[in-house]
VEXMAR-876284 format. One line per field, with one value per atom (N, C-alpha, C): residue number from 1; residue in three letters; atom name; x, y, z. Coordinates in pm, 1 decimal. Layout:
# residues N
nr (NUM ...) $
rest (ALA ...) $
atom (CA ...) $
xx (X ...) $
yy (Y ...) $
zz (Z ...) $
//
This chain:
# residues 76
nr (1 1 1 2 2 2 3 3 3 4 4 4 5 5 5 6 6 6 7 7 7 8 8 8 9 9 9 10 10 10 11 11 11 12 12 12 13 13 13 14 14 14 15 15 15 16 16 16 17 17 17 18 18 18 19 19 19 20 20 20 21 21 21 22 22 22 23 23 23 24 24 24 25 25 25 26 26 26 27 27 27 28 28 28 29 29 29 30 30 30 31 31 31 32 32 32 33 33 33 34 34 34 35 35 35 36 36 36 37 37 37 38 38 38 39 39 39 40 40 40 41 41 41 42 42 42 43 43 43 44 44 44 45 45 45 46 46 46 47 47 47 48 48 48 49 49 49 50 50 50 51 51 51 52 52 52 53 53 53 54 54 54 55 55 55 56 56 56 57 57 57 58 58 58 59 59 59 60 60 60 61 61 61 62 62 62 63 63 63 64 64 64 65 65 65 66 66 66 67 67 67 68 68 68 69 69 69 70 70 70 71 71 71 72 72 72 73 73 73 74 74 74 75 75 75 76 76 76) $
rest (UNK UNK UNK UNK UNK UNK UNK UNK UNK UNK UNK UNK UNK UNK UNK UNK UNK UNK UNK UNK UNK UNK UNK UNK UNK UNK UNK UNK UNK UNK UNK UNK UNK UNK UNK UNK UNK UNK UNK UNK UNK UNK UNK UNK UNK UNK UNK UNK UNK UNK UNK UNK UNK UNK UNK UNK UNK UNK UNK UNK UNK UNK UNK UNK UNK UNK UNK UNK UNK UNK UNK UNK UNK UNK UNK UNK UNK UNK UNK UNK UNK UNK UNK UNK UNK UNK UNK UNK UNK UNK UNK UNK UNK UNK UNK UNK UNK UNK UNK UNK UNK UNK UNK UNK UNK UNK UNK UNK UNK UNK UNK UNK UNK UNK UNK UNK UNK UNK UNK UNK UNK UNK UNK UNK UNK UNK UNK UNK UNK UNK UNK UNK UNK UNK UNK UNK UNK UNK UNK UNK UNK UNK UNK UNK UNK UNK UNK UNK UNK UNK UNK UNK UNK UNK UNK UNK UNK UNK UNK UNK UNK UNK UNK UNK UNK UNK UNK UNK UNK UNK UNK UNK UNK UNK UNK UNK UNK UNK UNK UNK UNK UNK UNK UNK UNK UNK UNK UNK UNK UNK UNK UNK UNK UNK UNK UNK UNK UNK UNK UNK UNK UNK UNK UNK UNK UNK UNK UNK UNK UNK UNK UNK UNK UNK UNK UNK UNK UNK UNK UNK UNK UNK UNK UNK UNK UNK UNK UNK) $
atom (N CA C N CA C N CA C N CA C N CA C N CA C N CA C N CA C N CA C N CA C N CA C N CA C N CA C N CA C N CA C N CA C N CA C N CA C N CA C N CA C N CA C N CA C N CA C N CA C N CA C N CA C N CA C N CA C N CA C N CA C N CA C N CA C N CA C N CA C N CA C N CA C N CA C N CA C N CA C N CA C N CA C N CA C N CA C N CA C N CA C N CA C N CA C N CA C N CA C N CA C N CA C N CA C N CA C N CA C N CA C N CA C N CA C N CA C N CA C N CA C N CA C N CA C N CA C N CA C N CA C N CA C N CA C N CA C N CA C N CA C N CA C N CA C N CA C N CA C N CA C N CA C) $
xx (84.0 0.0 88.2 85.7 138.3 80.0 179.3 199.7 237.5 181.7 214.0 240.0 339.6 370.5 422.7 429.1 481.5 637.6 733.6 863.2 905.7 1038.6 1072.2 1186.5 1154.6 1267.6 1377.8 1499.9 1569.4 1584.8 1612.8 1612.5 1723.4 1798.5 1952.9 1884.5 2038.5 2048.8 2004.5 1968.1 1923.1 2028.1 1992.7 2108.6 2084.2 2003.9 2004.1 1916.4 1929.9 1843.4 1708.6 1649.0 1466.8 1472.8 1322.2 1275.3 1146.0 1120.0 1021.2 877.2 753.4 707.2 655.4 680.0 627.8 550.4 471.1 472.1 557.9 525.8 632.8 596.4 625.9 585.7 674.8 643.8 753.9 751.8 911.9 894.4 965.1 1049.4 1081.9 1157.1 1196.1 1316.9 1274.0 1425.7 1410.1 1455.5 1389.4 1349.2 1191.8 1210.7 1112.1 1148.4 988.8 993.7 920.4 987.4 922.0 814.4 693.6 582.1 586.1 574.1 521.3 622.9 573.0 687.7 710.8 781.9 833.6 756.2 689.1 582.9 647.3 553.9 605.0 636.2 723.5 802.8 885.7 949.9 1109.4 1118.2 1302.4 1337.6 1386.8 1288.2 1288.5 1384.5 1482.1 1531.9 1568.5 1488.3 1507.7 1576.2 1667.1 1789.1 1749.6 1615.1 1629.3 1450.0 1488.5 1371.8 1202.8 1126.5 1028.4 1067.4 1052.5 1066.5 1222.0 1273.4 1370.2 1345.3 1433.6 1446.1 1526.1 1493.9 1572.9 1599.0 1723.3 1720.9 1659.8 1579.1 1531.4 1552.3 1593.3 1618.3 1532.6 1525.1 1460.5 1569.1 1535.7 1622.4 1552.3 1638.0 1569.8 1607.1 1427.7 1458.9 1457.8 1430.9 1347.5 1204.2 1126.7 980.5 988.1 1086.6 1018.2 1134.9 1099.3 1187.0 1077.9 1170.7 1121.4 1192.0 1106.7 1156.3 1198.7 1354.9 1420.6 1465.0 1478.3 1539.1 1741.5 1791.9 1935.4 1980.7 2009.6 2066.7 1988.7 2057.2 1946.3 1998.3 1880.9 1979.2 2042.6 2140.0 2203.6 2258.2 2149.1 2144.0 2282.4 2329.4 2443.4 2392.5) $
yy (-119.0 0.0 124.8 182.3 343.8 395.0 523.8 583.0 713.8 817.2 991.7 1069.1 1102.4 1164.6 1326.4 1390.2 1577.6 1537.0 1592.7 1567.4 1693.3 1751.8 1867.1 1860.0 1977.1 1973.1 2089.7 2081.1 2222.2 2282.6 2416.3 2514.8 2576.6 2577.1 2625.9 2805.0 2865.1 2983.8 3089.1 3068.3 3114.6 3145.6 3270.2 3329.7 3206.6 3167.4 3059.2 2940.8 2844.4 2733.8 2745.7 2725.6 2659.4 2555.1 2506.2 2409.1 2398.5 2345.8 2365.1 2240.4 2223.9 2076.8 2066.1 1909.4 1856.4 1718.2 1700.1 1533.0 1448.4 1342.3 1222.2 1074.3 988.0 883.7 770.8 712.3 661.9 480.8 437.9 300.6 240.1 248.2 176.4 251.8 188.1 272.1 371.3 453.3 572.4 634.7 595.0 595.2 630.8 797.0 846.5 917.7 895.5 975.0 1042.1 1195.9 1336.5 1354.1 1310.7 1388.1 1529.8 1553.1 1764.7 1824.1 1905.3 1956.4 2101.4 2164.8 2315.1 2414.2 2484.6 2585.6 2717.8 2783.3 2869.0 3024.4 2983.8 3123.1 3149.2 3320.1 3335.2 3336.8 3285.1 3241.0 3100.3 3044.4 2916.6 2825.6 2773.3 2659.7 2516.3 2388.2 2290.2 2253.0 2138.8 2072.4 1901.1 1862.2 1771.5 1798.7 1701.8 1714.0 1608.1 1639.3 1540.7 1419.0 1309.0 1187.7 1114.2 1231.0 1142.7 1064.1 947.4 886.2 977.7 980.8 1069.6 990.4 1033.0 966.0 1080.4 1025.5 1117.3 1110.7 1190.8 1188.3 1271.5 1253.2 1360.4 1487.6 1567.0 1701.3 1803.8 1866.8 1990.9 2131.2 2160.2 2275.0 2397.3 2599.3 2640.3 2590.6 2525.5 2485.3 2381.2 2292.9 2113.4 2034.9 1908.2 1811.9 1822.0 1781.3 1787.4 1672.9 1591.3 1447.0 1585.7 1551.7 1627.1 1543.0 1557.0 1523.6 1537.5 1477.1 1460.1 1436.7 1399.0 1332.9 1255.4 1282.5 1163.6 1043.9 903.1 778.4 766.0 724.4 661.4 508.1 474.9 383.2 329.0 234.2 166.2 89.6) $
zz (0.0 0.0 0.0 -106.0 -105.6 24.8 67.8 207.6 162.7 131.3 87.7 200.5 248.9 363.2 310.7 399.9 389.4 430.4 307.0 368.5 345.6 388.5 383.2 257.9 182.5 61.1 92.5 69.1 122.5 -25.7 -12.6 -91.0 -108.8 -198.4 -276.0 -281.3 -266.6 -311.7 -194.4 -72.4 44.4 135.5 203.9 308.7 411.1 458.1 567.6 509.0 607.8 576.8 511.8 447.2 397.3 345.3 416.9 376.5 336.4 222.0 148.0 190.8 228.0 286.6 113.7 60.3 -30.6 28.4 -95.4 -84.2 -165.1 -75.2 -136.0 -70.7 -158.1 -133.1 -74.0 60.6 121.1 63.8 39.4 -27.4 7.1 89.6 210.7 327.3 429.6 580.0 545.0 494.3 497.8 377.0 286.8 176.6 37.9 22.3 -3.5 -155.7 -264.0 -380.8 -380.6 -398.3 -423.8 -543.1 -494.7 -586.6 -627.4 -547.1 -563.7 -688.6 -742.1 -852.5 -808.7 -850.3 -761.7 -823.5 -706.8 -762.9 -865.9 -919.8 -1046.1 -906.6 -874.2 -785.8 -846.4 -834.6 -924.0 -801.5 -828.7 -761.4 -667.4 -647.8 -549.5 -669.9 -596.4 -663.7 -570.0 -594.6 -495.7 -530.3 -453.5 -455.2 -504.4 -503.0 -602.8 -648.3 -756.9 -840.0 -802.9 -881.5 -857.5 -931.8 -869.5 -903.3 -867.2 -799.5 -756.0 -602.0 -607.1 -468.8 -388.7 -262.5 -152.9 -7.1 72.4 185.2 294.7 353.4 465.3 582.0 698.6 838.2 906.1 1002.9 1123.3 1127.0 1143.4 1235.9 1264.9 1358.7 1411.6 1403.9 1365.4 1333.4 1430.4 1439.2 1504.8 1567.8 1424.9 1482.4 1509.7 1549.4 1610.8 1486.7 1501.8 1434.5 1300.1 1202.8 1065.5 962.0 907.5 791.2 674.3 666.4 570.2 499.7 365.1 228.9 256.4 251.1 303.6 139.6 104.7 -29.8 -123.6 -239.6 -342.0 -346.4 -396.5 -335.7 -534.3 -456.2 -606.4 -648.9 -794.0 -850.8 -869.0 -853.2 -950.9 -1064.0) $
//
C-alpha cells in the first residue's frame, strides 16, 4: 500500500536554511519519492527534483523536528 507523507525539501540559493514541505511517497526505511513539482516562484530553486528517490532523516529545526530530504539515493 502506497503511504504519501509531507517531507521537507531544502532550498539552494538562500542566506540561511529553507525548507520547502512537499509530498512524497515513502517506499521503504528511509526511503522516499518526491511527488510535488516546484511551484512557479522566481526564484525558489530545490535541490532535487520530482521523481527522484531521496534519503530522509529527522532534524531539528526552530519549529520542532522535521523528515528532511538529506541526499538523493544513487542507482548503480
Amino acid at each position: 500500500m502506497t503511504r504519501i507523507v509531507q517531507i521537507y525539501m531544502p532550498l539552494l540559493g538562500e542566506n540561511v536554511d529553507v525548507w520547502r514541505p512537499v509530498q512524497a511517497e515513502h517506499l521503504y526505511d528511509n526511503i522516499y519519492r518526491i511527488l510535488d513539482k516546484p511551484p512557479d516562484l522566481d526564484g525558489e530553486s530545490w535541490e532535487f527534483a520530482p521523481g527522484d528517490e531521496v534519503v530522509c532523516e529527522v532534524i531539528e529545526v526552530a519549529d520542532g523536528p522535521i523528515l528532511a530530504a538529506i541526499r538523493k539515493v544513487e542507482r548503480i
